[in-house]
DOBA-665995 format. One line per field, with one value per residue (C-alpha): residue number from 1; x, y, z. Coordinates in steps of 0.05 Angstrom, whole numbers, plus 5000, padded with zeros to 4 digits. Layout:
<sefis>
resi (NUM, ...);
xx (X, ...);
yy (Y, ...);
zz (Z, ...);
</sefis>
This chain:
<sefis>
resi (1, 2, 3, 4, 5, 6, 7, 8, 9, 10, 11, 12, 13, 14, 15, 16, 17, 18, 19, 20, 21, 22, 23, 24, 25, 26, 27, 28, 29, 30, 31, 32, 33, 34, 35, 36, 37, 38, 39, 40, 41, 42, 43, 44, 45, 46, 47, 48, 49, 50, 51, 52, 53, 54, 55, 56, 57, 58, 59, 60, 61, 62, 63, 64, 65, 66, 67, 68, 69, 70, 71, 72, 73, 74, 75, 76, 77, 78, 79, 80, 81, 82, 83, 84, 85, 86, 87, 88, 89, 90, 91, 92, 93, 94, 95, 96, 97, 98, 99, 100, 101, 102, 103, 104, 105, 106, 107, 108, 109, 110, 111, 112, 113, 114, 115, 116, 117, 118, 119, 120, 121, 122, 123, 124, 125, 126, 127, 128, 129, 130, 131, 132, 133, 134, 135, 136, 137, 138, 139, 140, 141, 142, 143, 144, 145, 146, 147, 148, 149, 150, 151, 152, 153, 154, 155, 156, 157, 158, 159, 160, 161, 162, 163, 164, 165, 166, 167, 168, 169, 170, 171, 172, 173, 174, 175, 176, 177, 178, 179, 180, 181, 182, 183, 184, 185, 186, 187, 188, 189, 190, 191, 192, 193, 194, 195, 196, 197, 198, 199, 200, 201, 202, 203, 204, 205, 206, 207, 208, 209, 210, 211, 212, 213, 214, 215, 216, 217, 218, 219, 220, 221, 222, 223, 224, 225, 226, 227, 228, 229, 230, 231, 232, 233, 234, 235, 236, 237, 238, 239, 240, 241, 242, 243, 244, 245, 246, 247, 248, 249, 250, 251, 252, 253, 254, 255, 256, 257, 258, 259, 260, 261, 262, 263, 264, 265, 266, 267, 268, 269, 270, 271, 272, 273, 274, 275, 276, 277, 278, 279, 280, 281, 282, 283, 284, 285, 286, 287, 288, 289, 290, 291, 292, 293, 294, 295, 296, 297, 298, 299, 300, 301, 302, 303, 304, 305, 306, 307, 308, 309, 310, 311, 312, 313, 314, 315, 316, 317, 318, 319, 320, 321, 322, 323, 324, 325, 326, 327, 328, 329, 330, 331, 332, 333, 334, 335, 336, 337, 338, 339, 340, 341, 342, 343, 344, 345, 346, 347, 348, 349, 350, 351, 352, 353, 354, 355, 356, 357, 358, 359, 360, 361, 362, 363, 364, 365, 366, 367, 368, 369, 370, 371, 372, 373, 374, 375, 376, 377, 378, 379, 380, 381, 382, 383, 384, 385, 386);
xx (1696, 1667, 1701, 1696, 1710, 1726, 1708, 1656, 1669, 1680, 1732, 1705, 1647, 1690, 1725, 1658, 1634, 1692, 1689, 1624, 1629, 1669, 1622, 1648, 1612, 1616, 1592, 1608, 1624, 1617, 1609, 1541, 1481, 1479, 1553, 1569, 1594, 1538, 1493, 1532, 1553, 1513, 1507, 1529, 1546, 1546, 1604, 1653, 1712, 1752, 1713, 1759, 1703, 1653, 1710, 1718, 1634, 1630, 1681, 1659, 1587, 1612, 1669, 1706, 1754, 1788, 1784, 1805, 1815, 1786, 1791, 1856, 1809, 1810, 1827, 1883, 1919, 1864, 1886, 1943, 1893, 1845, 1908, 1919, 1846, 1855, 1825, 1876, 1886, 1896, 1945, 1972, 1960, 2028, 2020, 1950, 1972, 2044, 2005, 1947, 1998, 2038, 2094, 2102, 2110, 2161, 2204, 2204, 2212, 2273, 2306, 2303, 2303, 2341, 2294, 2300, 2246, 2235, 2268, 2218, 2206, 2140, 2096, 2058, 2032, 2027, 2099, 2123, 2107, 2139, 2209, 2195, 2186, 2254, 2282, 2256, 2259, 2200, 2166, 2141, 2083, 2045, 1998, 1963, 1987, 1914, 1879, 1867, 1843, 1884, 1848, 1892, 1944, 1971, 2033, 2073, 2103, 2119, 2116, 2045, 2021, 2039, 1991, 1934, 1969, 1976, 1894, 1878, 1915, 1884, 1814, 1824, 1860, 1823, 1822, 1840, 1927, 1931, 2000, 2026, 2091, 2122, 2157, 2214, 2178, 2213, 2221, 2191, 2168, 2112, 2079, 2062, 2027, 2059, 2006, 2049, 2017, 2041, 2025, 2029, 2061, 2087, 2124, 2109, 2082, 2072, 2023, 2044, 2058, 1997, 2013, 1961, 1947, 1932, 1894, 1878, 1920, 1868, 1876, 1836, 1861, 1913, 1923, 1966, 2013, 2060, 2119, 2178, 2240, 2272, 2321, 2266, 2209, 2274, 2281, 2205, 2197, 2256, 2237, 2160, 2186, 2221, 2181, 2118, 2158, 2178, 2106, 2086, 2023, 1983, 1943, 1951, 1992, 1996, 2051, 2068, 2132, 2159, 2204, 2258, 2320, 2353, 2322, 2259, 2237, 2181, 2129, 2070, 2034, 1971, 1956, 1899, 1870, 1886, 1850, 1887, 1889, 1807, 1835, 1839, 1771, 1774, 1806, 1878, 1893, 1873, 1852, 1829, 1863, 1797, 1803, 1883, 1872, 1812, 1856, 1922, 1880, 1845, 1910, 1892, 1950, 1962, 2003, 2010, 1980, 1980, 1973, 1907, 1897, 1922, 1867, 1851, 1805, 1778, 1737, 1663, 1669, 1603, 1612, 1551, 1522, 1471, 1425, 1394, 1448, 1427, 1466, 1448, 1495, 1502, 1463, 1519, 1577, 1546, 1534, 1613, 1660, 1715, 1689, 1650, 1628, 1618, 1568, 1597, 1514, 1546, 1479, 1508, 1550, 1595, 1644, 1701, 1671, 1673, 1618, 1644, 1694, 1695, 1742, 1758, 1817, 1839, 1896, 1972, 1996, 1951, 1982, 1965, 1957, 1897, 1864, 1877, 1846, 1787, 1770, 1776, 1735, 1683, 1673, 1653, 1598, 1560, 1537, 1527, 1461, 1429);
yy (1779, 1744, 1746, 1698, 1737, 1699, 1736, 1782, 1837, 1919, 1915, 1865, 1912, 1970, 1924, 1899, 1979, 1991, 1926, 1943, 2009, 1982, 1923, 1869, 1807, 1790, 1726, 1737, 1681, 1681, 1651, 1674, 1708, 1787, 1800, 1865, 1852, 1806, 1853, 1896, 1836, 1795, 1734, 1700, 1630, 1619, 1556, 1542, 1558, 1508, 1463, 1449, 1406, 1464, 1503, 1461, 1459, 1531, 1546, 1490, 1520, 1590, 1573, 1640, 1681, 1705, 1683, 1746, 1716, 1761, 1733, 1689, 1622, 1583, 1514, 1558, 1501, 1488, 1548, 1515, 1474, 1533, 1555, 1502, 1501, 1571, 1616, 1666, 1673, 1740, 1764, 1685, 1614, 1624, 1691, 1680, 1602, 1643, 1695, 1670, 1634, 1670, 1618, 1614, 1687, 1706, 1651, 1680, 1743, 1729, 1666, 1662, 1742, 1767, 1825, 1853, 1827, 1811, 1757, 1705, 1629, 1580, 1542, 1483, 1484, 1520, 1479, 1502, 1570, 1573, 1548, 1602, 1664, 1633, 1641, 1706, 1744, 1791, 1826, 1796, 1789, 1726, 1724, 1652, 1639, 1642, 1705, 1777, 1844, 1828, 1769, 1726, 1769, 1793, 1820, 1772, 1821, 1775, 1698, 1688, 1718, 1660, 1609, 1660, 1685, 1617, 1603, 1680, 1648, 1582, 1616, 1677, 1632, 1615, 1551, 1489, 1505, 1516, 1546, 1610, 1661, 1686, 1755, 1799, 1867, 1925, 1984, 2019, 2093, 2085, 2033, 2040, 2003, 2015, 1992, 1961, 1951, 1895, 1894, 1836, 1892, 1949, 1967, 1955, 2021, 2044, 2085, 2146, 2116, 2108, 2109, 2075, 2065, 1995, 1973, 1898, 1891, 1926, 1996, 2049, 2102, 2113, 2173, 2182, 2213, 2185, 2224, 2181, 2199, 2188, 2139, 2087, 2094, 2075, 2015, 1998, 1997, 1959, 1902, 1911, 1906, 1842, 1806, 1812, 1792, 1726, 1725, 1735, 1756, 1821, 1862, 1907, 1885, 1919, 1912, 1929, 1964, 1984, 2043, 2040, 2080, 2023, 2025, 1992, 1920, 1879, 1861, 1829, 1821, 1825, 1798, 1838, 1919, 1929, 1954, 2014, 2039, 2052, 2117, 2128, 2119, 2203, 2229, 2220, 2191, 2193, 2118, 2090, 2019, 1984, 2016, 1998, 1929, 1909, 1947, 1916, 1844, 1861, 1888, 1962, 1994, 2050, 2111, 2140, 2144, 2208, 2235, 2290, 2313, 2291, 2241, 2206, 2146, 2136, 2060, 2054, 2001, 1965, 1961, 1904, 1847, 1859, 1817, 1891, 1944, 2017, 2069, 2149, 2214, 2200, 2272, 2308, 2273, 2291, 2362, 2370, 2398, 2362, 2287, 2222, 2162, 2089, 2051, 1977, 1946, 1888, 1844, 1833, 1865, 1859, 1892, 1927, 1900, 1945, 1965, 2031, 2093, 2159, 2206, 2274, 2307, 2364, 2394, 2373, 2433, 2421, 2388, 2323, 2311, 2353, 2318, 2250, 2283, 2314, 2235, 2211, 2269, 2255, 2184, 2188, 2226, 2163, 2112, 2038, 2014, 1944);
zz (5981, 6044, 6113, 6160, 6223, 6287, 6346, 6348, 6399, 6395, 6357, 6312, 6310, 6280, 6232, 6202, 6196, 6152, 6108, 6097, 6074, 6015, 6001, 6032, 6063, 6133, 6176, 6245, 6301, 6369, 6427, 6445, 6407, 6387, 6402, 6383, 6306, 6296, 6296, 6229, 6194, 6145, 6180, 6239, 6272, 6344, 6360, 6410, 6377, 6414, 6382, 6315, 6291, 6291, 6259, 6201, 6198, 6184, 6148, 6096, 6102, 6085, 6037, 6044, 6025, 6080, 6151, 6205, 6277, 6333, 6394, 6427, 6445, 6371, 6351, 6310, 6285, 6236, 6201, 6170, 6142, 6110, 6079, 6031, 6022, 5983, 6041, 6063, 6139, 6167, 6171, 6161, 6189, 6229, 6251, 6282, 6316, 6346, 6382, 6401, 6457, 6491, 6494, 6419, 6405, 6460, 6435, 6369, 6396, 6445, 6417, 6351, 6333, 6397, 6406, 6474, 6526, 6604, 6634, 6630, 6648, 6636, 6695, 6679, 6755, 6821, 6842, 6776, 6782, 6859, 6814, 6765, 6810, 6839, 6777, 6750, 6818, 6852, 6838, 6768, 6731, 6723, 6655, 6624, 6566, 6531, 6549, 6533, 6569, 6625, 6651, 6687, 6703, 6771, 6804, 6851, 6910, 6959, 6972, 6994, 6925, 6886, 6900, 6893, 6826, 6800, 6814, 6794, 6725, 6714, 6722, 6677, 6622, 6549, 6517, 6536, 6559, 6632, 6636, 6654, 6631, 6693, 6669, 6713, 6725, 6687, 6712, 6650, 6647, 6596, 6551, 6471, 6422, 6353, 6300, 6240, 6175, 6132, 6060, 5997, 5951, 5988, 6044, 6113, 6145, 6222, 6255, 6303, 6370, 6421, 6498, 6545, 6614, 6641, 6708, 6717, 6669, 6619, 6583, 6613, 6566, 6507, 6461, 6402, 6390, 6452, 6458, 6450, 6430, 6358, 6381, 6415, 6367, 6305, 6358, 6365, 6286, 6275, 6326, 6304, 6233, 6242, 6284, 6236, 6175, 6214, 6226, 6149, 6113, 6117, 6159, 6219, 6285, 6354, 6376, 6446, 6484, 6542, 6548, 6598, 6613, 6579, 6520, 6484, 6506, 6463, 6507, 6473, 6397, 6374, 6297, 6296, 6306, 6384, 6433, 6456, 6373, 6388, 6392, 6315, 6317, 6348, 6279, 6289, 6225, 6152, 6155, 6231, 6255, 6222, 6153, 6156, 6174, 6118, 6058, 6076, 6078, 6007, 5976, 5965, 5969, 6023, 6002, 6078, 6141, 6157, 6236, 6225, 6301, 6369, 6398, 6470, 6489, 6560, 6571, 6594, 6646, 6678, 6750, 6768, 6731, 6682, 6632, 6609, 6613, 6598, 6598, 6626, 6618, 6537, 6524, 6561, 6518, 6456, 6471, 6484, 6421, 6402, 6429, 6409, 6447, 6428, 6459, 6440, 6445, 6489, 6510, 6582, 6639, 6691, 6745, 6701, 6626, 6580, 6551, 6504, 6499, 6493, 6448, 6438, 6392, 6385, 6332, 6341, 6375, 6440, 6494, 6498, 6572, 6566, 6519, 6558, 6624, 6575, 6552, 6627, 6657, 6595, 6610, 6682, 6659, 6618, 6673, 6662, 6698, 6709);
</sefis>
């Protein structure tokens, strides 16, 4: 089969290792030159995927089979398009246009599902947003609706942080909608991503729970298994499990929660392998997020997804700008037991980009707060230099 993958960054990187591994072909697009998953794949294109024109150029150029979305920043309503031109969109045309916008997915999610989420409101404008925050209450969290990693986003704590959260928004936003979700802040006691695997001809299936740990809006760690309690992981895979059946097709979602007192709210969607599931790339599971994602898309069937060991990731993050990053302190990684490290072969750097993980495991009966503070301990050790 050939893939047409759309954004070509770590964890496009991973997903091209795996498809290759069971013969697949694989042009990757980007933005810029030698991205990380151009440099696996078979081929690549460099376009502005904004550009729908450029879209349609490629995509008639490569005539393929499937086309697996990336990245947020696409002309995405082209997609519905590709479909009835025979080439399957992953996980579908409708799943990738809802959630590459924020707006579109929480709908679904809160209006026409009734799953459990913030109080939210939209803001077209830095007037609008001032009405919003009225209406949501502070503190609340301000994201675009076009972005990812946390770009954009901020925390509005008093008055005087809304203008600077509404121009904080507008700048960190991707593509061409300049709008923003204002969300109440909940009072949550810990985050998970639940990867859910939809399939054409079996059931849908769920990964263990992974916990993370944001700054800047950005994961810094996550590990798997999170410990959550019967009762809200039943809840998380019952919301999961509707909301990407409303969504339709197959492949591998992250889907995000936040675990209150009160019970589980939905928080966000990815159609795609997440960032924070890097972690199955330590050995936690008999098939990593990657390998889920490509055989649920090629309709091999998956009998289980079994949890192997208990697993952490810790991020790599540049702290300057660099047209030549190196890297120093990889020698003392690799001569610790039970870890890895993933050096993501990004051509550029900057403050807080980042540029790989490590990961250590370790078997199901060790705690896992030690293996968290192992991963974040063993990443301070490799240094990003310019």
């Amino acid at each position: 089969m050939k893939i047409l993958l759309l954004g070509s960054g770590e964890l496009g990187k991973e997903f091209v290792i795996a498809a290759q591994r069971i013969g697949q072909t694989i042009i990757a697009v980007d933005s810029y030159e030698n991205a990380p998953a151009m440099q696996v794949a078979h081929g690549f294109e460099v376009i502005n995927m904004l550009d729908g024109e450029a879209l349609d150029r490629i995509v008639a150029k490569h005539k393929p089979d499937f086309i697996v979305p990336e990245i947020e920043a696409i002309r995405t309503e082209r997609f519905y398009d590709y479909e009835k031109q025979g080439i399957t969109v992953v996980p579908s045309a409708k799943a990738a246009n809802f959630t590459m916008n924020r707006k579109a997915i929480r709908d679904l999610a809160a209006k026409e599902l009734g799953l459990k989420t913030a109080k939210y409101q939209y803001a077209a404008s830095a007037k609008e947003l001032q009405k919003a925050v009225q209406e949501v209450g502070i503190p609340c969290v301000v994201k675009p609706l076009m972005s990812s990693s946390g770009k954009g986003q901020s925390t509005i704590k008093t008055e005087s942080d809304i203008e600077k959260a509404w121009q904080y928004a507008v700048a960190g936003s991707r593509g061409d909608v300049i709008e923003v979700i204002v969300e109440a802040f909940v009072n949550f006691h810990s985050e998970i991503t639940l990867l859910t695997i939809t399939q054409n001809n079996n059931p849908t299936l769920f990964c263990a729970p992974i916990g993370h740990r944001q700054e800047r809006g950005d994961y810094q760690e996550s590990w798997q298994p999170a410990l959550v309690s019967e009762k809200d992981l039943y809840e998380a895979q019952d919301m999961a499990e509707k909301i990407t059946e409303a969504l339709g097709g197959a492949g591998l979602f992250g889907v995000e929660f936040f675990l209150t007192n009160e019970g589980v709210y939905f928080s966000e969607l990815s159609p795609r392998p997440h960032d924070t599931g890097m972690v199955t790339l330590a050995g936690t599971q008999n098939f990593n997020e990657f390998e889920l994602h490509l055989r649920a898309i090629l309709s091999l069937p998956i009998f289980e997804i079994t949890l192997e060991k208990a697993g952490a990731s810790a991020v790599i993050l540049a702290s300057e700008d660099s047209a030549n990053p190196t890297f120093t302190g990889i020698e003392k990684v690799a001569a610790l037991p039970k870890t890895d490290f993933r050096i993501f072969g990004k051509p550029t750097s900057r403050p807080y980009r980042r540029m790989g993980v490590v990961l250590s495991n370790d078997s199901l009966a060790t705690p896992i707060e030690e293996i968290i503070e192992r991963a974040k301990k063993t990443a301070t050790l490799i240094t990003v230099n310019s």
